[in-house]
Chimera marker file (.cmm) of the C-alpha trace (Angstrom):
<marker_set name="trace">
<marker id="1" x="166.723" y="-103.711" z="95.453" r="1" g="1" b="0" radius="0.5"/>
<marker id="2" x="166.595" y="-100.368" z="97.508" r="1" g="1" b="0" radius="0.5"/>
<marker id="3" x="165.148" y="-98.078" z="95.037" r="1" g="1" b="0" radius="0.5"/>
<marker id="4" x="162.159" y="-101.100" z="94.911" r="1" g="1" b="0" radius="0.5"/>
<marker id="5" x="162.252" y="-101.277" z="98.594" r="1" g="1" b="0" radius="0.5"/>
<marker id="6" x="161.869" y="-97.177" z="98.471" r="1" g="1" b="0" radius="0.5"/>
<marker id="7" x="159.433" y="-97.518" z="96.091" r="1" g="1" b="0" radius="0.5"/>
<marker id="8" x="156.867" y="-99.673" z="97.862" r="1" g="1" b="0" radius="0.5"/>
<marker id="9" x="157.515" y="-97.593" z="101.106" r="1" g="1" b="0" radius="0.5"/>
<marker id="10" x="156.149" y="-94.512" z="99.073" r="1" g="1" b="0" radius="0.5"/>
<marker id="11" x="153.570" y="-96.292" z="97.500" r="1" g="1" b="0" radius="0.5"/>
<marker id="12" x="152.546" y="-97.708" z="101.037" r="1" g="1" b="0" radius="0.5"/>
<marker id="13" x="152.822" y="-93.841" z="102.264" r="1" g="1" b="0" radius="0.5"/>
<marker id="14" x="150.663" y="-92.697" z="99.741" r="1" g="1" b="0" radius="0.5"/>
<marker id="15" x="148.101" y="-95.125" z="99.986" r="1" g="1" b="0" radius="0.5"/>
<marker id="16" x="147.779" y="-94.481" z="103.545" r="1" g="1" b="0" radius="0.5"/>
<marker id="17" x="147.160" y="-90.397" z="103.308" r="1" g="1" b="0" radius="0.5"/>
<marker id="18" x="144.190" y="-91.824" z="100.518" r="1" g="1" b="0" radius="0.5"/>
<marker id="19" x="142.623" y="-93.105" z="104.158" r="1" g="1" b="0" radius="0.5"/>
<marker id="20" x="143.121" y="-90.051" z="105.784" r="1" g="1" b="0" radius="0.5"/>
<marker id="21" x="139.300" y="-87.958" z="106.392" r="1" g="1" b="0" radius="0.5"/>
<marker id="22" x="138.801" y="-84.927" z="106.297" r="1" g="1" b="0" radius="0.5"/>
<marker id="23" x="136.887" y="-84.839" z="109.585" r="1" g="1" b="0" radius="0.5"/>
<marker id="24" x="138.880" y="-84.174" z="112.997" r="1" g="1" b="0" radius="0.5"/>
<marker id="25" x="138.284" y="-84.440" z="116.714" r="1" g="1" b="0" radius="0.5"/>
<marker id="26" x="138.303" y="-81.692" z="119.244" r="1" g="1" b="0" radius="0.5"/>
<marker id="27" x="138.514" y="-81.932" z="122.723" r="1" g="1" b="0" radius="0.5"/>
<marker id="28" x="139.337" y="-78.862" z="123.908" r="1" g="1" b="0" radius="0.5"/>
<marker id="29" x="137.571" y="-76.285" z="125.332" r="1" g="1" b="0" radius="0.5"/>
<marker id="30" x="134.046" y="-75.212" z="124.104" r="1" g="1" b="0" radius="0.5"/>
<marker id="31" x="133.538" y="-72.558" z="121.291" r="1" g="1" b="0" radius="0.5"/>
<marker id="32" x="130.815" y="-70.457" z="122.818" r="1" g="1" b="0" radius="0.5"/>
<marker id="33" x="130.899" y="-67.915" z="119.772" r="1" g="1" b="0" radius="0.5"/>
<marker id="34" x="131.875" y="-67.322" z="116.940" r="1" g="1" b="0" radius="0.5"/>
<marker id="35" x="133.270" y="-63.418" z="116.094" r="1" g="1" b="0" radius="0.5"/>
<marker id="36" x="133.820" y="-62.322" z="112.660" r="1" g="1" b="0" radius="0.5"/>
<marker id="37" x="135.239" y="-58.915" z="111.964" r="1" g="1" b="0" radius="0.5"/>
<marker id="38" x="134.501" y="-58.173" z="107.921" r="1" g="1" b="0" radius="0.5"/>
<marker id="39" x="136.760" y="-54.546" z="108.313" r="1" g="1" b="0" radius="0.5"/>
<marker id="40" x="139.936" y="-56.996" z="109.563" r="1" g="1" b="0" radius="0.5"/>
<marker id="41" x="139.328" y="-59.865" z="107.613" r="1" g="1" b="0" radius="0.5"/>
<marker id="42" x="139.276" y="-61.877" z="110.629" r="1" g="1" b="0" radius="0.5"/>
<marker id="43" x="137.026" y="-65.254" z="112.575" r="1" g="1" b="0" radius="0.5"/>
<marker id="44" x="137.909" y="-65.834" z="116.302" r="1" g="1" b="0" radius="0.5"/>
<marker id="45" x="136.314" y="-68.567" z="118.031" r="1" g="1" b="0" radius="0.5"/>
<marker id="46" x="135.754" y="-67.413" z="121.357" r="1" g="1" b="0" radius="0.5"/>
<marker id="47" x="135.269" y="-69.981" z="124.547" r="1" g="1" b="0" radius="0.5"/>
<marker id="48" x="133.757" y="-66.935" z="127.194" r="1" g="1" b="0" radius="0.5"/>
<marker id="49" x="135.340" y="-63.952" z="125.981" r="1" g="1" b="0" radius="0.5"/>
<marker id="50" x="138.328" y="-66.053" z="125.186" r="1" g="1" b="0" radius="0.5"/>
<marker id="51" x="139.685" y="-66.340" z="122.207" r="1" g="1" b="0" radius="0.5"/>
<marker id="52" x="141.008" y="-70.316" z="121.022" r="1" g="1" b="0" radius="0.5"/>
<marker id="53" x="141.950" y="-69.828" z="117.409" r="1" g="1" b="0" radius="0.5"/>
<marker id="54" x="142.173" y="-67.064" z="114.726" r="1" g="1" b="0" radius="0.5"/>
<marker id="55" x="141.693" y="-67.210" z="111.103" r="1" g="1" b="0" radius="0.5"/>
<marker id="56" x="142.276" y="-64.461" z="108.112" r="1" g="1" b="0" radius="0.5"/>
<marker id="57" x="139.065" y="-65.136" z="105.477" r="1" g="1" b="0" radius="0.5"/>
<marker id="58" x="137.664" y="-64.195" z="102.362" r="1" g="1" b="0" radius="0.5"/>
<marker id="59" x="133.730" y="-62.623" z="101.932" r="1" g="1" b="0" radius="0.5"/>
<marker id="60" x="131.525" y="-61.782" z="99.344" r="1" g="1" b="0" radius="0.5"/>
<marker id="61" x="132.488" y="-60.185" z="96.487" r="1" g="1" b="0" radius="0.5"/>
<marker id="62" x="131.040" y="-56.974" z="97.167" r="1" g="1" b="0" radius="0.5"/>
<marker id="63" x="132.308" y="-56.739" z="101.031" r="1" g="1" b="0" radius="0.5"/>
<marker id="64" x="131.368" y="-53.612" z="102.177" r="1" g="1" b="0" radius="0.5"/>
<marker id="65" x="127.717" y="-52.936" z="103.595" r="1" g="1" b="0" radius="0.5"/>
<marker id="66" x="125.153" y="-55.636" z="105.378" r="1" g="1" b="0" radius="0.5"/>
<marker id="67" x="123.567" y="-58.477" z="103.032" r="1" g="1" b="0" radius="0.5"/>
<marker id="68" x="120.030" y="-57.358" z="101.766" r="1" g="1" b="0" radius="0.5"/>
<marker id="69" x="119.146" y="-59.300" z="99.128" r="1" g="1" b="0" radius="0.5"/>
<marker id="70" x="119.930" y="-62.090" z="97.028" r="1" g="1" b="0" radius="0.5"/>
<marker id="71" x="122.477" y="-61.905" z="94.691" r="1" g="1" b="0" radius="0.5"/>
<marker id="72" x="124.268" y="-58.818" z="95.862" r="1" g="1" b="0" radius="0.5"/>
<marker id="73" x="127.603" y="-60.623" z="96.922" r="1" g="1" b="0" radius="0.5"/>
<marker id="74" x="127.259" y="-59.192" z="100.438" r="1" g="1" b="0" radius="0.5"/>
<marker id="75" x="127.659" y="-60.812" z="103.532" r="1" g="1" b="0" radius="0.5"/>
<marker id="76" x="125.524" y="-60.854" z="106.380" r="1" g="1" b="0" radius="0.5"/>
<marker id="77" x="126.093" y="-58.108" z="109.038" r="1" g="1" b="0" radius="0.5"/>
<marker id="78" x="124.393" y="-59.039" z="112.928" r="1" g="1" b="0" radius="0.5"/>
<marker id="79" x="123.826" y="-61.841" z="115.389" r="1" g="1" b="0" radius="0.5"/>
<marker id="80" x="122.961" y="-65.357" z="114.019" r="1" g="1" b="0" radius="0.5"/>
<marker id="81" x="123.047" y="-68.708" z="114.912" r="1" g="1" b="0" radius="0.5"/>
<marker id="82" x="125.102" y="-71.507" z="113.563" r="1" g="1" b="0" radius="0.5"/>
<marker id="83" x="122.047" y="-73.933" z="112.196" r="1" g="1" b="0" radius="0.5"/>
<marker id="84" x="123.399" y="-76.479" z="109.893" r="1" g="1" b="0" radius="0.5"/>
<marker id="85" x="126.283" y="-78.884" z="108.481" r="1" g="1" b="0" radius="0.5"/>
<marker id="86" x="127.298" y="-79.741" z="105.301" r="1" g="1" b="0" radius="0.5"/>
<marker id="87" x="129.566" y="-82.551" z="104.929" r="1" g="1" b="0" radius="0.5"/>
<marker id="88" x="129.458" y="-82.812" z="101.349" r="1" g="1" b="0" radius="0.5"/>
<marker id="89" x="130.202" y="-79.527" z="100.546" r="1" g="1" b="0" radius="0.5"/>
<marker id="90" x="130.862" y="-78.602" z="97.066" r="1" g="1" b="0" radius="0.5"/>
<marker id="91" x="133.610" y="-76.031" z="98.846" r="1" g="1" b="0" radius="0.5"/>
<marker id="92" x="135.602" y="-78.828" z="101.185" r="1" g="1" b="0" radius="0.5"/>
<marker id="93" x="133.483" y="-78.703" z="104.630" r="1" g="1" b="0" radius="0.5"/>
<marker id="94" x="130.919" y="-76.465" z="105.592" r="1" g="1" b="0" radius="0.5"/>
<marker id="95" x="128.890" y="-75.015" z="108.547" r="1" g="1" b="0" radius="0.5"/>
<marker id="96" x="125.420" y="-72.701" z="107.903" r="1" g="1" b="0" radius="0.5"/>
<marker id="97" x="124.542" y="-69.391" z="109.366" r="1" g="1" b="0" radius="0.5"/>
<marker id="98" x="120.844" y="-68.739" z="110.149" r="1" g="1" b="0" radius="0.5"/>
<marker id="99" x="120.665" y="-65.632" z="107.750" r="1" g="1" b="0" radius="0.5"/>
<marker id="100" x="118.341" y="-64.601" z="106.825" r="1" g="1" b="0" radius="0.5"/>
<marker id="101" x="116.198" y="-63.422" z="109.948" r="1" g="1" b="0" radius="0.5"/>
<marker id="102" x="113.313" y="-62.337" z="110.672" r="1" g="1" b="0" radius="0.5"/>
<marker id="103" x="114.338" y="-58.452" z="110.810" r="1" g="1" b="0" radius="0.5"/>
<marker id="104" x="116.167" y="-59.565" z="107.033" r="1" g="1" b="0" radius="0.5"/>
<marker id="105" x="113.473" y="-61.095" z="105.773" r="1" g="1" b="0" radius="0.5"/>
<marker id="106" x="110.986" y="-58.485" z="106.592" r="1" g="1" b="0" radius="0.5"/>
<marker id="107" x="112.903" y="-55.928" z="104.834" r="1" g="1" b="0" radius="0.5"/>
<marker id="108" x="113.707" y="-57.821" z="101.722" r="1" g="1" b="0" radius="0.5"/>
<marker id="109" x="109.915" y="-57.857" z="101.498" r="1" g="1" b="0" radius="0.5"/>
<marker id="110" x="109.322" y="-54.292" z="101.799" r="1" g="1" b="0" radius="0.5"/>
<marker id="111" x="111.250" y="-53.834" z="99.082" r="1" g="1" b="0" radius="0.5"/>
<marker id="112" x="110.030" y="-56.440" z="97.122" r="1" g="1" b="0" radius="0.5"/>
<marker id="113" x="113.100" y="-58.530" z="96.824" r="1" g="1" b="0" radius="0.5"/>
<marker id="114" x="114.297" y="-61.885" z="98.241" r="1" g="1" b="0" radius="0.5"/>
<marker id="115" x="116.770" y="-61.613" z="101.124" r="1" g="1" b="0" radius="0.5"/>
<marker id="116" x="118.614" y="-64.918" z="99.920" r="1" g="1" b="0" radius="0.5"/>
<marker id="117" x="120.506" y="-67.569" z="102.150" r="1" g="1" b="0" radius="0.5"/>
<marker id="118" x="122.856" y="-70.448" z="101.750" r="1" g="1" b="0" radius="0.5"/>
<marker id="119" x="125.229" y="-68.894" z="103.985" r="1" g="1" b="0" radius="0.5"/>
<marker id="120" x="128.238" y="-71.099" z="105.238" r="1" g="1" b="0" radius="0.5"/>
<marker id="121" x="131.797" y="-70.763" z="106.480" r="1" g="1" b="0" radius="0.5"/>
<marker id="122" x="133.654" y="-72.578" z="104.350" r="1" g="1" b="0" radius="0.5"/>
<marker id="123" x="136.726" y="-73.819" z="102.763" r="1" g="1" b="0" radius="0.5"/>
<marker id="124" x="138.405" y="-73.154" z="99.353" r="1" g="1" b="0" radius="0.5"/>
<marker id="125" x="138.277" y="-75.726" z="96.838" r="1" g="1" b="0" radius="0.5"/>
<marker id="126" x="141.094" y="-75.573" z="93.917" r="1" g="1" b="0" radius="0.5"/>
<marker id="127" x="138.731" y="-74.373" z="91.231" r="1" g="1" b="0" radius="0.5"/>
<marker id="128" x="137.974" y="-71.264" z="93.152" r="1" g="1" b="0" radius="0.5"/>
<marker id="129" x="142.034" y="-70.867" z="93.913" r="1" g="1" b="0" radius="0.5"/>
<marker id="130" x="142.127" y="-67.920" z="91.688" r="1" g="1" b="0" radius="0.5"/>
<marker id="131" x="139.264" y="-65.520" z="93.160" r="1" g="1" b="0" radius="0.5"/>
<marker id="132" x="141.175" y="-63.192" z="95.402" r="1" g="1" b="0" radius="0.5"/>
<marker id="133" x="140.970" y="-62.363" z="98.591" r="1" g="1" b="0" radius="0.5"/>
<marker id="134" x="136.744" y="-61.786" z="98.510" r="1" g="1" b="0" radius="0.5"/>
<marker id="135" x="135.235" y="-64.423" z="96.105" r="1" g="1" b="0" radius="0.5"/>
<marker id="136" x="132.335" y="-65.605" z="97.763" r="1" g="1" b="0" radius="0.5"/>
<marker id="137" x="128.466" y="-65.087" z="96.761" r="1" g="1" b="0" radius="0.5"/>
<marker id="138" x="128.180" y="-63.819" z="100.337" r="1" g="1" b="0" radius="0.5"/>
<marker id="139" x="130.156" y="-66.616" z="102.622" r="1" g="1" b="0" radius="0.5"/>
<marker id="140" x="132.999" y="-66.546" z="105.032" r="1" g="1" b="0" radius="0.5"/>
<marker id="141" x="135.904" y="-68.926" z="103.266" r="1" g="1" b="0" radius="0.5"/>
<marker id="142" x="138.908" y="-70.507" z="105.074" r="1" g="1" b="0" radius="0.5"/>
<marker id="143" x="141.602" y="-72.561" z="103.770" r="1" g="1" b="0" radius="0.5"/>
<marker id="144" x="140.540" y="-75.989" z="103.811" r="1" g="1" b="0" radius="0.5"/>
<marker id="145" x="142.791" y="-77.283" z="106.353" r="1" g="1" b="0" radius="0.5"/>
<marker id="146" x="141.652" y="-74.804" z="108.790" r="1" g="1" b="0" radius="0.5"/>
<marker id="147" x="137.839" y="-75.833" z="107.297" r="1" g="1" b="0" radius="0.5"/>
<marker id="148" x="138.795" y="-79.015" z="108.770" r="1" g="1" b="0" radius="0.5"/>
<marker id="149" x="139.819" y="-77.728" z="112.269" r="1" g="1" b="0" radius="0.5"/>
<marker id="150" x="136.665" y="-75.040" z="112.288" r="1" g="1" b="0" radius="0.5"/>
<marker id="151" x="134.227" y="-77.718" z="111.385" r="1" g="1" b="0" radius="0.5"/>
<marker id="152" x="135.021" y="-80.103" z="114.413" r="1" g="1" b="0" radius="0.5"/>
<marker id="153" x="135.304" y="-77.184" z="117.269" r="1" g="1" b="0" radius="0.5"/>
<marker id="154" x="132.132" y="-75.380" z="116.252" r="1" g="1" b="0" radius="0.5"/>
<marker id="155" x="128.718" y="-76.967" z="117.001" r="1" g="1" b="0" radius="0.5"/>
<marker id="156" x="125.349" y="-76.219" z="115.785" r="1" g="1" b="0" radius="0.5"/>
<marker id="157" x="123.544" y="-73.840" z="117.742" r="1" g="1" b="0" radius="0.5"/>
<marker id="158" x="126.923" y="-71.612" z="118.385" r="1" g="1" b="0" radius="0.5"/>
<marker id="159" x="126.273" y="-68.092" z="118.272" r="1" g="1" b="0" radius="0.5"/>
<marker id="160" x="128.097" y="-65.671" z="115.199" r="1" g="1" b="0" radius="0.5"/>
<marker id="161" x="128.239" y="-62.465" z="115.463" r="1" g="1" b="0" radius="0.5"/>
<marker id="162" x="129.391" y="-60.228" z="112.120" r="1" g="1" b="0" radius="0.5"/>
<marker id="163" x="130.521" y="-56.807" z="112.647" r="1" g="1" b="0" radius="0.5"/>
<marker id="164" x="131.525" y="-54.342" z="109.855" r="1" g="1" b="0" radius="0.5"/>
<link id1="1" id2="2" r="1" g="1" b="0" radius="0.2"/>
<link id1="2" id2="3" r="1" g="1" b="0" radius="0.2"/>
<link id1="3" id2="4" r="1" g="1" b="0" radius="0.2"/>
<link id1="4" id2="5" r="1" g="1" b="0" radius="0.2"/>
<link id1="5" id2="6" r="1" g="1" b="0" radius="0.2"/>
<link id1="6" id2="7" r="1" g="1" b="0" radius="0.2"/>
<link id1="7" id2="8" r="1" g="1" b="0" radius="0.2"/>
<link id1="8" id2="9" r="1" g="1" b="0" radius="0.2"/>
<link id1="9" id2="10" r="1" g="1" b="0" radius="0.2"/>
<link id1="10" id2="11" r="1" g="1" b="0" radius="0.2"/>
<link id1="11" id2="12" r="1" g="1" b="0" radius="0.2"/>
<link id1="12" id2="13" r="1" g="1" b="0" radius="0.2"/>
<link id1="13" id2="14" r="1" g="1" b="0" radius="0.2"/>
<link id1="14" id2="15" r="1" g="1" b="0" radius="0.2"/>
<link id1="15" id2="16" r="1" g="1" b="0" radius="0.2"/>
<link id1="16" id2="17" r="1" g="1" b="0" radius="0.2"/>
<link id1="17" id2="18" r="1" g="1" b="0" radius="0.2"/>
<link id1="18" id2="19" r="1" g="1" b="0" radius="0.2"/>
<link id1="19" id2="20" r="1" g="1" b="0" radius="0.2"/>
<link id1="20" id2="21" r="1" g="1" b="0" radius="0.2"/>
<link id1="21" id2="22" r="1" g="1" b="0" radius="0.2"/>
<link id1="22" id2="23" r="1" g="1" b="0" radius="0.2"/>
<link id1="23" id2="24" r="1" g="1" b="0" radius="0.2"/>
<link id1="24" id2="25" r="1" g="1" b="0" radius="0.2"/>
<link id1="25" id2="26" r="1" g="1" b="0" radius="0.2"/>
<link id1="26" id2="27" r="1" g="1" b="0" radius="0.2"/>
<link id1="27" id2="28" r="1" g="1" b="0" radius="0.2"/>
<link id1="28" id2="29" r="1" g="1" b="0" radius="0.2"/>
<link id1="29" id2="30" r="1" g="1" b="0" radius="0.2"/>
<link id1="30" id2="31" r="1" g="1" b="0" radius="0.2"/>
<link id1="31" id2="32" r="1" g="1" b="0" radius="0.2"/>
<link id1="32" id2="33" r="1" g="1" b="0" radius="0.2"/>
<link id1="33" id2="34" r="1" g="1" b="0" radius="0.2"/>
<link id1="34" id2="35" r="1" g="1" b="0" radius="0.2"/>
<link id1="35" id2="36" r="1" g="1" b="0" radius="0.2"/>
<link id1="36" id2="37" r="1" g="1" b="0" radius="0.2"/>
<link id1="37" id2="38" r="1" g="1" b="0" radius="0.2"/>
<link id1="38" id2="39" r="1" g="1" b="0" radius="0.2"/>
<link id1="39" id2="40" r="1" g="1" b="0" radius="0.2"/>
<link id1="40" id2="41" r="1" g="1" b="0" radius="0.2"/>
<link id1="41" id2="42" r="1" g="1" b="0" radius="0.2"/>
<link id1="42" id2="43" r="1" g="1" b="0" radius="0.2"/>
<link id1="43" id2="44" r="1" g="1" b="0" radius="0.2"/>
<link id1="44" id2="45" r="1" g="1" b="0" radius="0.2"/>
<link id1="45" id2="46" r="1" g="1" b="0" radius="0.2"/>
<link id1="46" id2="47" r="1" g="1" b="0" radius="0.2"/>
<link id1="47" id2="48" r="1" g="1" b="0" radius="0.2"/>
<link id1="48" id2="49" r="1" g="1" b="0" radius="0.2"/>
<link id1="49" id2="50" r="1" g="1" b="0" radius="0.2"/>
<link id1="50" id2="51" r="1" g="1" b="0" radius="0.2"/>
<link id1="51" id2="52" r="1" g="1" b="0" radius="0.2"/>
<link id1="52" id2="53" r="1" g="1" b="0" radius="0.2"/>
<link id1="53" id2="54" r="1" g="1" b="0" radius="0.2"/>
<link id1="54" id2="55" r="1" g="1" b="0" radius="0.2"/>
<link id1="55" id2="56" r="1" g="1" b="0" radius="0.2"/>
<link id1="56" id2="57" r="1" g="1" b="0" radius="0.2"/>
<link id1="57" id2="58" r="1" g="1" b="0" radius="0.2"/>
<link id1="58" id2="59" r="1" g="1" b="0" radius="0.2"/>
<link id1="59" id2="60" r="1" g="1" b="0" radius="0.2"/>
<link id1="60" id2="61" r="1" g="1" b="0" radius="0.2"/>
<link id1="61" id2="62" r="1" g="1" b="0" radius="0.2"/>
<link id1="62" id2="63" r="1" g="1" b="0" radius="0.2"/>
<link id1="63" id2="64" r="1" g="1" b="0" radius="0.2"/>
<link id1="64" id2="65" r="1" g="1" b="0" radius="0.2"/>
<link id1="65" id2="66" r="1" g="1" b="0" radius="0.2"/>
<link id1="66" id2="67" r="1" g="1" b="0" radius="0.2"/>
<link id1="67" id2="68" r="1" g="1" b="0" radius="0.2"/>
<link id1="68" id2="69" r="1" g="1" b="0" radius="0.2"/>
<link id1="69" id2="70" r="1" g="1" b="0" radius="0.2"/>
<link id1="70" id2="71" r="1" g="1" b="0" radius="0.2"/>
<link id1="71" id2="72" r="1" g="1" b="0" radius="0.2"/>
<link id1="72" id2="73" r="1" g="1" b="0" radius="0.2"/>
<link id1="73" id2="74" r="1" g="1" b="0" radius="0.2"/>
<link id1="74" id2="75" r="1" g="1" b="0" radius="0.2"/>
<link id1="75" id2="76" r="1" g="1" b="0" radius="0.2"/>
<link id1="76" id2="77" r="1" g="1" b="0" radius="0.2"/>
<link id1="77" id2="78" r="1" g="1" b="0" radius="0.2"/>
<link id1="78" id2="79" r="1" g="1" b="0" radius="0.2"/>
<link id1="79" id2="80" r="1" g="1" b="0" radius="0.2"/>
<link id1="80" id2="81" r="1" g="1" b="0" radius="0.2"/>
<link id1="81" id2="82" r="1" g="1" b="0" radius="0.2"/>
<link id1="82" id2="83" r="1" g="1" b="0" radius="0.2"/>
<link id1="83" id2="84" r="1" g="1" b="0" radius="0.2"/>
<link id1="84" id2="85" r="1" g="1" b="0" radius="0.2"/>
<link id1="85" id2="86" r="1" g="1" b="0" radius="0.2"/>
<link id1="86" id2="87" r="1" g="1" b="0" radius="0.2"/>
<link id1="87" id2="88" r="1" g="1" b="0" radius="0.2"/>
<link id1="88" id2="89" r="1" g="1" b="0" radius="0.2"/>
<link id1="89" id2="90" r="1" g="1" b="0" radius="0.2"/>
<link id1="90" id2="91" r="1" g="1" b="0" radius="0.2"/>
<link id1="91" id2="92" r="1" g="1" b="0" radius="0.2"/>
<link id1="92" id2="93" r="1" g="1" b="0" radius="0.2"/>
<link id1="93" id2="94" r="1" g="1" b="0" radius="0.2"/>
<link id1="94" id2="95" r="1" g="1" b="0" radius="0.2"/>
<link id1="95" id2="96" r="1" g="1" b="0" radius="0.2"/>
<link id1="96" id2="97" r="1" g="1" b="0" radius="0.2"/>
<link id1="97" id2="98" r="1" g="1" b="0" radius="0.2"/>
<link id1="98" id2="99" r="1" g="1" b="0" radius="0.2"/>
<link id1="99" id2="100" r="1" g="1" b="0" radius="0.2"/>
<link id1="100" id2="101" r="1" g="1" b="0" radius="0.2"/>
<link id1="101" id2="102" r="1" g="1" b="0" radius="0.2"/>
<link id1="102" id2="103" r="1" g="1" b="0" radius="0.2"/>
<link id1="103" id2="104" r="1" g="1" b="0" radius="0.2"/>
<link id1="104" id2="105" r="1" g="1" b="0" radius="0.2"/>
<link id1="105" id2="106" r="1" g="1" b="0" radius="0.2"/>
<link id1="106" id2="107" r="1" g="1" b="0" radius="0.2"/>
<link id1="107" id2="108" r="1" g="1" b="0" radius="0.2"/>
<link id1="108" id2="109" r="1" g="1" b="0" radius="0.2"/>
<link id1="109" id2="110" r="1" g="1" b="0" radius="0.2"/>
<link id1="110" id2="111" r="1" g="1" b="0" radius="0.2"/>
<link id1="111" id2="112" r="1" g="1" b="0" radius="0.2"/>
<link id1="112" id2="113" r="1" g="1" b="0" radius="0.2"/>
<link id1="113" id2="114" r="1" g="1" b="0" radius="0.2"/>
<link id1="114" id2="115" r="1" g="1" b="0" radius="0.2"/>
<link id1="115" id2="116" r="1" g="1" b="0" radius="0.2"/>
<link id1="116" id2="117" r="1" g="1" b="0" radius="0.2"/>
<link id1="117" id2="118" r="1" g="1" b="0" radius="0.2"/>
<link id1="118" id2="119" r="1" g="1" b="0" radius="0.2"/>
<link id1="119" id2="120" r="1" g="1" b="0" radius="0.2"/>
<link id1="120" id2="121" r="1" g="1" b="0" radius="0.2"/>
<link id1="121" id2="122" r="1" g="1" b="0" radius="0.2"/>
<link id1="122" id2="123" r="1" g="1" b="0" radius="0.2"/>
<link id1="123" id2="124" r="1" g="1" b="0" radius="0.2"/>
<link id1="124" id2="125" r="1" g="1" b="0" radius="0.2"/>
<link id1="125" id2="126" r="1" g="1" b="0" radius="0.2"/>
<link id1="126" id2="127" r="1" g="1" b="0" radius="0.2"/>
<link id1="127" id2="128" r="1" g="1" b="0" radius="0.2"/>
<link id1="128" id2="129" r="1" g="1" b="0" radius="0.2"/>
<link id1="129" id2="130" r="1" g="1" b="0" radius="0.2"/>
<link id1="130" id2="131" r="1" g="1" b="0" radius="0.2"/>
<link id1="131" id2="132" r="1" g="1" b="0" radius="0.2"/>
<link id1="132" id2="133" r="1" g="1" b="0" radius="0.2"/>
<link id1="133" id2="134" r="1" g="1" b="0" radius="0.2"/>
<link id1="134" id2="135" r="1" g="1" b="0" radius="0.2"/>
<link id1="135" id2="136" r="1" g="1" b="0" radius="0.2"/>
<link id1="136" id2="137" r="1" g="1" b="0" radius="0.2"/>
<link id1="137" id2="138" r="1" g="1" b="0" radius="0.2"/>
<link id1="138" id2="139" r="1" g="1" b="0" radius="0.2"/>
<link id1="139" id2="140" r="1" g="1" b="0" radius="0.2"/>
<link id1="140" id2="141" r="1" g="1" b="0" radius="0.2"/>
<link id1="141" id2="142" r="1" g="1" b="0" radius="0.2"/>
<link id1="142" id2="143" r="1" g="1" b="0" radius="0.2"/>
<link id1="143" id2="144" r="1" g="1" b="0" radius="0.2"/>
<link id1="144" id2="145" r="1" g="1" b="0" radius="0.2"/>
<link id1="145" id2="146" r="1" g="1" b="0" radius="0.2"/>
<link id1="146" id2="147" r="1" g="1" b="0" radius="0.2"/>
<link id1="147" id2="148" r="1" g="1" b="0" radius="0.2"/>
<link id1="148" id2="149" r="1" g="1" b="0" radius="0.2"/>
<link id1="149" id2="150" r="1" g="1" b="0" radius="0.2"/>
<link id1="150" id2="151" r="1" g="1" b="0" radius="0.2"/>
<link id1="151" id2="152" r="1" g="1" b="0" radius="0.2"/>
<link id1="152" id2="153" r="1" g="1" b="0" radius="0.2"/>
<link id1="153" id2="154" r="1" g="1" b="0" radius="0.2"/>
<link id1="154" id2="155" r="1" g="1" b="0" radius="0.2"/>
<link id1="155" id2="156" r="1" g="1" b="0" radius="0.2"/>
<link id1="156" id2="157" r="1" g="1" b="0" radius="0.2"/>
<link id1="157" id2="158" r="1" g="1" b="0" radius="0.2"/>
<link id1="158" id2="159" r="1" g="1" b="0" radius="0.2"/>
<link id1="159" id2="160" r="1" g="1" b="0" radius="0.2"/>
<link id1="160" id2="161" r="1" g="1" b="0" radius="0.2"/>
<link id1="161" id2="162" r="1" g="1" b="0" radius="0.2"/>
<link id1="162" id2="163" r="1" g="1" b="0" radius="0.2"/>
<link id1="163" id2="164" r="1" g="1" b="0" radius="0.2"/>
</marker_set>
């Protein structure tokens, strides 16, 4: 009778955890940027100059250097915007950056090349568990638990800023 009675409490438990989203709240206090440092392999949401939380991610597979043009596994160096959400995201949660700009646009031109986009932080989904530490096509990747807490503080129209 107990290992039944244990047995329905785990069922019960893991039934429950199936009801369980993946979107959070936040109430604390605004993120007023976003700061990514590429060299550190760092993101700290900043609330004025303050930082609120820290995360180690992953970039494009080619790291080094500013995104220029589609395809070259890059990601985006400068001062964007966050513009979009993505709720369905084939990589757990995800939240757009306004690359390309006008300045990146311009110069994919000149050279006769498209500057790309799709940017997103983002999380990690299992088939991708295997990519080391820079896997991306050119995004910022999180765990997806922290893709979870990222995607509730940060609000459209929050300012990024990449730095080498």
């Amino acid at each position: 009778m107990r290992g039944l009675l244990f047995l329905s409490a785990l069922v019960l438990a893991f039934g429950l955890s199936g009801c369980a989203s993946k979107f959070q709240t936040y109430n604390g206090p605004e993120v007023t940027r976003v700061h990514v440092d590429k060299g550190d392999r760092r993101m700290h949401l900043l609330h004025h100059g303050q930082v609120l939380k820290s995360y180690d991610v992953g970039l494009g597979f080619a790291p080094d250097g500013h995104k220029q043009f589609e395809g070259d596994g890059r990601t985006p160096e400068g001062e964007y915007l966050i513009d979009r959400r993505n709720p369905n995201s084939e990589f757990h949660l995800s939240i757009g950056i306004s690359y390309p700009n006008e300045d990146d646009r311009a110069f994919a031109k000149a050279m006769g090349k498209s500057p790309g986009g799709d940017i997103f932080i983002h999380g990690r989904p299992f088939k991708y568990r295997k990519g080391g530490r820079d896997w991306t096509a050119g995004c910022i990747a999180v765990t997806n638990r922290e893709m979870r807490e990222i995607y509730a503080m940060v609000q459209n129209g929050t300012p990024i800023s990449i730095v080498p």
